[in-house]
Structure formats: C-alpha cells, structure tokens
C-alpha positions, 0 to 999 in steps of 0.5 A: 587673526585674533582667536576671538575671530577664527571661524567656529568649525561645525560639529557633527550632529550626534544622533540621539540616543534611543531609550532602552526601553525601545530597544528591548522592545524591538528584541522582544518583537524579533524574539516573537517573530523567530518563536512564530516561524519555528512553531509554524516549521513545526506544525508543518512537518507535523502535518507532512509527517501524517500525510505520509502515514496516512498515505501508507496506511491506504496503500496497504501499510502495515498491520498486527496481522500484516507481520510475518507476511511473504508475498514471495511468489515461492513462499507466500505466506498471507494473512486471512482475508477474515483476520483469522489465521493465515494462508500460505502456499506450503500449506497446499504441499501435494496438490497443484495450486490455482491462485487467483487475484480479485478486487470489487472494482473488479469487473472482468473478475465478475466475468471470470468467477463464476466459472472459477466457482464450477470448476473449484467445485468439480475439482475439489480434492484434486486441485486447491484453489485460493483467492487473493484480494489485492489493489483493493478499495472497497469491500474485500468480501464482496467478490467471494460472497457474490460468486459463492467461493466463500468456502476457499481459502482466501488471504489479504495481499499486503505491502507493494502499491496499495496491497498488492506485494504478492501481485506485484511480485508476479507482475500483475502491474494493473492488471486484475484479475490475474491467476497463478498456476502451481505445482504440488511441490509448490513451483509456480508454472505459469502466470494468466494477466487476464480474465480466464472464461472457463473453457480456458481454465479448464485447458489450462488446468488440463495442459498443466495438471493433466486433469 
C-alpha cells in the first residue's frame, strides 16, 4: 500500500486557548470573593467582641470606682453606693456589723426594711448597720430612699453574676434579701438567706450581740 493510500490517523482536538484577558478576570473575581469573606470574618468577630463587652458590662463589669474592690466576705472593701468614697468592713472595727442585701426588684426586702430602719435607729452607736445593693437592674437608690435608711452607710456590689461578688461569696445565689451578721473584730457569725420580720431581727440581734 502506497503511502498516498494509508489511512490518515485522526488528531486530537486541541482546546482553544482562552484570552488572558479572561484569565485575569476570573483571578480578579476570585480575589473579590476572599477580600469579601474576610471583611465579613471581620465584622463578625467585631460584633461578637461587643457582645461580650456589653454583656460584662450589664453583669457589673468593671468601673473607675470598681477597682480596688474585695467582695471577700472577711475584707469587703465597696464602692459607695453614691460614688463618693468607699465602704469597707474595717472600718466598722469595735462594733458588731449587720450587712444587709437589697434590690428594687426586691419585694421581701420592701417587707424587711421597715423594721431594719427601727431597729438601726434604736440601736445606733451599738451596732452598724450597712446596706449593700446587689444583683440589681434598676434604681440603686430607690430602696434606701422609700424605707429612710439613707443615712446608712450603703456600698455597691461589684463583680460576681451581675454585681454581686460579695453576695455571692456568701451564698446568697438568688437569694434577696440576705443579712450578714459580724462581730466587732469583724468575723462573720451568721448568714440569714431570707426576709427577717423585725421581731426576728431583733432575736438574732440578741442571741448574737447580746443586746
């Protein structure tokens, strides 16, 4: 057979060959898309990272005042409930303490206070009372201003859940309101997680002090 007459063998299709143009196009687009998901990455942790500060910030995060603060039941040192000054448990040396906790939310406190506000005045000079507003979410003042106990020395919890690190550390959990009772060397005798109607303040008062 004559070469003339062999069978041409078929050649393989060659894909056409795409402009450059197109190329970088399509790496341009490529580019976009990676520049967009890491801008949205971006604002995404962004908005996270509010989140947590705003969150910490409503559960009694730090502030100016805040610092230097113990909720250490031993050696609570607090900011003033007005922002002026501080209150401390050292500072009460040489007379027993009755600590007590309020909230507006508070309704068993509404219960309790008026006869905290009798026997803090009948007692005063013998045993210091002091007022602690904790787990609160409304108005600090509105507690001491309705039962007239403004004239105690009353401090702002700070830390723990939501403003509550002294609470806390002495198991008050959700309870409120909630009274601690200490010594005049400052030891913590005894912890009530309950409304005290003032007949049983006024025994705990005397089975403890013995006034």
């Amino acid at each position: 057979m004559s070469p003339r007459n062999r069978a041409r063998r078929p050649t393989a299709a060659l894909e056409p060959r795409q402009p450059r143009s197109q190329a970088r196009a399509r790496a341009q687009r490529a580019a976009q898309r990676r520049a967009k998901a890491v801008r949205l990455g971006l604002v995404l942790v962004g908005a996270l990272l509010l989140s947590v500060l705003g969150l910490l910030a409503f559960r009694g995060g730090s502030t100016a005042s805040d610092q230097g603060s113990s909720t250490e039941p031993a050696a609570f040192d607090l900011p003033a409930l007005d922002g002026q000054g501080r209150v401390s448990l050292a500072e009460f040396r040489g007379n027993p303490v009755v600590v007590n906790f309020f909230a507006s939310w508070c309704t068993s406190c509404d219960f309790e206070l008026p006869g905290f506000a009798r026997v803090s005045e009948e007692l005063k000079g013998e045993v210091a009372f002091v007022g602690v507003n904790a787990l609160e979410t409304g108005d600090r003042n509105l507690m001491p201003e309705r039962h007239g106990i403004t004239w105690w020395p009353l401090a702002k919890d700070v830390g723990g859940g939501n403003g509550s690190g002294l609470h806390d550390a002495l198991g008050g959990g959700n309870s409120m309101p909630l009274t601690a009772f200490y010594d005049a060397t400052g030891k913590l005798l005894a912890v009530d997680r309950a409304a005290l109607p003032e007949d049983a303040l006024r025994q705990r008062i005397s089975d403890l002090y013995g006034i």
